[in-house]
N, C-alpha and C positions, 0 to 999 in steps of 0.2 A: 330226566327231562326238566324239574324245575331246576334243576342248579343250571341247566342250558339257559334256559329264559332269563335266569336271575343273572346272569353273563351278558346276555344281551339289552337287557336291564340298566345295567350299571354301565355298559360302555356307553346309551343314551343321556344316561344321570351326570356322565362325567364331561359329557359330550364340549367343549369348548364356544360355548356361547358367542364371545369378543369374535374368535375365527370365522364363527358359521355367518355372524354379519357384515364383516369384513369381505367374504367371501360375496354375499348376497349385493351388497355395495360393488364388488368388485366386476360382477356379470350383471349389474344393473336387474337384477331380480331377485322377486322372493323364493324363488325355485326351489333354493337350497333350504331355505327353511319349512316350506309347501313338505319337501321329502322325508325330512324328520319327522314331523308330526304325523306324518300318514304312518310310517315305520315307529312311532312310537304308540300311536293308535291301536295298530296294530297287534303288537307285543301287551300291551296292556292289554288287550283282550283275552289274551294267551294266557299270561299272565294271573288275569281274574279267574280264568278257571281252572291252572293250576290250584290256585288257593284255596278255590273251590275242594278240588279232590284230596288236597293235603289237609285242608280243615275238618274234613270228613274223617282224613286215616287218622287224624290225633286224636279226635273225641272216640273213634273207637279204639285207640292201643290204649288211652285212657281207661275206657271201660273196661277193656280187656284185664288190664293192670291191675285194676281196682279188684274185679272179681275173682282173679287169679291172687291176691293179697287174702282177699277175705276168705277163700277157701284154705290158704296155706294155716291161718290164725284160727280156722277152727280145727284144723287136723292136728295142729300146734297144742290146744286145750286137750283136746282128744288123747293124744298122746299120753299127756299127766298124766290124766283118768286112770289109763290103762295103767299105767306104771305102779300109779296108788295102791290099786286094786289086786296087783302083781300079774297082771297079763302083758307080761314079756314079750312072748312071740307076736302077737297083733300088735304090740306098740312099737316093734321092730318094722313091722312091714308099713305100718302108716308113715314110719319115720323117713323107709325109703322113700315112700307118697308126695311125704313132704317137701324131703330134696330135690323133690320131682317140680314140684308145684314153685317152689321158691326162686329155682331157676329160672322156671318159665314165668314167674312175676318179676324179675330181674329182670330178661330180655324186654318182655314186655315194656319198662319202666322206662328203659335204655332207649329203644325207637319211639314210645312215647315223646321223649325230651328229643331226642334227632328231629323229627319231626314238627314237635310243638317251635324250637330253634329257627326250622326253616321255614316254617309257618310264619311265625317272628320278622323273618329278615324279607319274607315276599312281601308282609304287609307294611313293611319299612320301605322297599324297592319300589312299591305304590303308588306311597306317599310322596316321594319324592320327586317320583316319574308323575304322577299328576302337575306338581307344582310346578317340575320344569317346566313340562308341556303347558299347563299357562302361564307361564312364564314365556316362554316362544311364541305362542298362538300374540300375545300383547306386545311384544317384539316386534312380532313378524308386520302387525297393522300400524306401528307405531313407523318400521322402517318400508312399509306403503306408500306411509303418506311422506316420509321422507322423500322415496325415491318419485311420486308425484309431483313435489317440491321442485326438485330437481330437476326433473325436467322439464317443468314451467320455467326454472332459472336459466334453462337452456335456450328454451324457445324465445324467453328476455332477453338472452343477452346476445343470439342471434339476431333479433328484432334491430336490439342498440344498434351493432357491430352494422348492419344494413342502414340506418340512420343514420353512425358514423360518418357512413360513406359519402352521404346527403346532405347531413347537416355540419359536420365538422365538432363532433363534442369534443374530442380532444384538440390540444391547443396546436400540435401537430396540424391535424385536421384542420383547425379554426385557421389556421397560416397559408396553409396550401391551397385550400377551398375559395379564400378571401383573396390571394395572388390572382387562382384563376379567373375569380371575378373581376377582378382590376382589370385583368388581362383582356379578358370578353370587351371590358365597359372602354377601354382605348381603344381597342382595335374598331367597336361599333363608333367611335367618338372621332376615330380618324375619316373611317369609311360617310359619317355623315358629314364629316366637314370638304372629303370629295364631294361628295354631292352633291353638296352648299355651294361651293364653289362650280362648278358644273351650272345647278340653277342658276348664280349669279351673271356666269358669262351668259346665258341665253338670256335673260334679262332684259344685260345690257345691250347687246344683240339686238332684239328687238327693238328696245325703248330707243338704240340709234336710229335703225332700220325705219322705224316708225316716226324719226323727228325726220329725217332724209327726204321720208316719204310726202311729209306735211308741208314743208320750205321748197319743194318741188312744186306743189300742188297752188302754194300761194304762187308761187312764179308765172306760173300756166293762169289763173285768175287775172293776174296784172296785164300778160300779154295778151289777152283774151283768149288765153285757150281753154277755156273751160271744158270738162269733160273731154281734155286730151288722151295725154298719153302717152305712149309711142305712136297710136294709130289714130290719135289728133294731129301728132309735130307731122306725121305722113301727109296731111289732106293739107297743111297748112304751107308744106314745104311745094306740095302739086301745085298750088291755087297763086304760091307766087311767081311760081314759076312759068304760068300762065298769062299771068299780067307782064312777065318781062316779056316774052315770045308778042304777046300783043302790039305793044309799045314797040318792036323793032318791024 
């Protein structure tokens, strides 16, 4: 089971950095980097307590080792003794003891170091897997505020590009924008010089209408027709007409 973890460990550790922002840049989120960290969170948890269980099994094949040595080095001395002494047959039989014992401190010694090794290498995978991961975690806020950035630059240059359209910042713009204006300021510069014109005839219109009206009116003064009119020259035309019918 740790060598599983420690697999999945190391595929995080090796994980392509440049890509996952790329990526993260390329779907305009930090999604991709959000799932790493939760998956590496994760496994790090895993992880700690494997090292947990495997720190436990070293210090005890340690132990084990150690007490399985100690006993083999006193059956070891033992043995002499015997020999010294000339008791043969018992220092045959501890001998087998020993063989017995040496072995099993052997194996002992062997998963000791297998162990202490992969002990070694999970608190290697740790270390490393921590740094990434903040290493990513500072990444990920770093390409936050990037892609923040970004879309304020968006929402600028949407703004402009509608301003463009208004104001003419490009010289394109400033040219087409400035025709049309022309265009408007003739066509309003024709339409009031109709109008002007228009005005003037009725003016003039009047101001004849109104001299007409005044060189008639002195006329009517001088013959006496004051307060004629048509319906003065009528009573004037009756009343002489009166005095001829008289006179005949």
């Amino acid at each position: 089971m740790a060598q599983g973890i420690l697999e999945k460990i190391n595929i995080l550790i090796s994980a392509n950095l440049h890509a996952m922002v790329d990526r993260a840049l390329e779907m305009n989120s930090v999604k991709v980097m959000d799932e790493y960290i939760r998956r590496a969170d994760r496994d790090l948890d895993t992880l700690e307590t494997q090292i947990v269980t495997v720190g436990g099994s070293v210090r005890t094949l340690k132990r084990k080792y150690e007490e399985m040595s100690a006993a083999a080095e006193k059956l070891d001395r033992n043995i002499d003794t015997l020999l010294t002494s000339g008791r043969t047959d018992q220092a045959a039989r501890l001998q087998a003891e020993l063989n017995v014992k040496q072995q099993q401190a052997q194996e002992y010694y062997q998963q000791w170091q297998n162990q202490e090794q992969e002990y070694k290498r999970m608190l290697d995978a740790k270390l490393k897997l921590e740094a990434r991961l903040n290493t990513v975690r500072q990444e990920r806020e770093h390409l936050q505020e990037l892609l923040k950035l970004a879309e304020a630059k968006r929402a600028t240059t949407r703004t402009i590009r509608s301003l463009n359209d208004i104001q003419g910042i490009g010289d394109a713009d400033i040219r087409r924008i400035g025709d049309m204006i022309r265009e408007r300021l003739d066509r309003e510069d024709a339409e009031m010089e109709v109008a002007s014109m228009r005005l003037q005839d009725v003016v003039e219109e009047t101001v004849e209408q109104n001299l007409v009206e005044q060189q008639l009116e002195e006329r009517r003064r001088r013959l006496g027709l004051a307060g004629g009119g048509e319906s003065g020259g009528g009573s004037a035309s009756s009343s002489s007409a009166g005095s001829l019918s008289g006179t005949n």
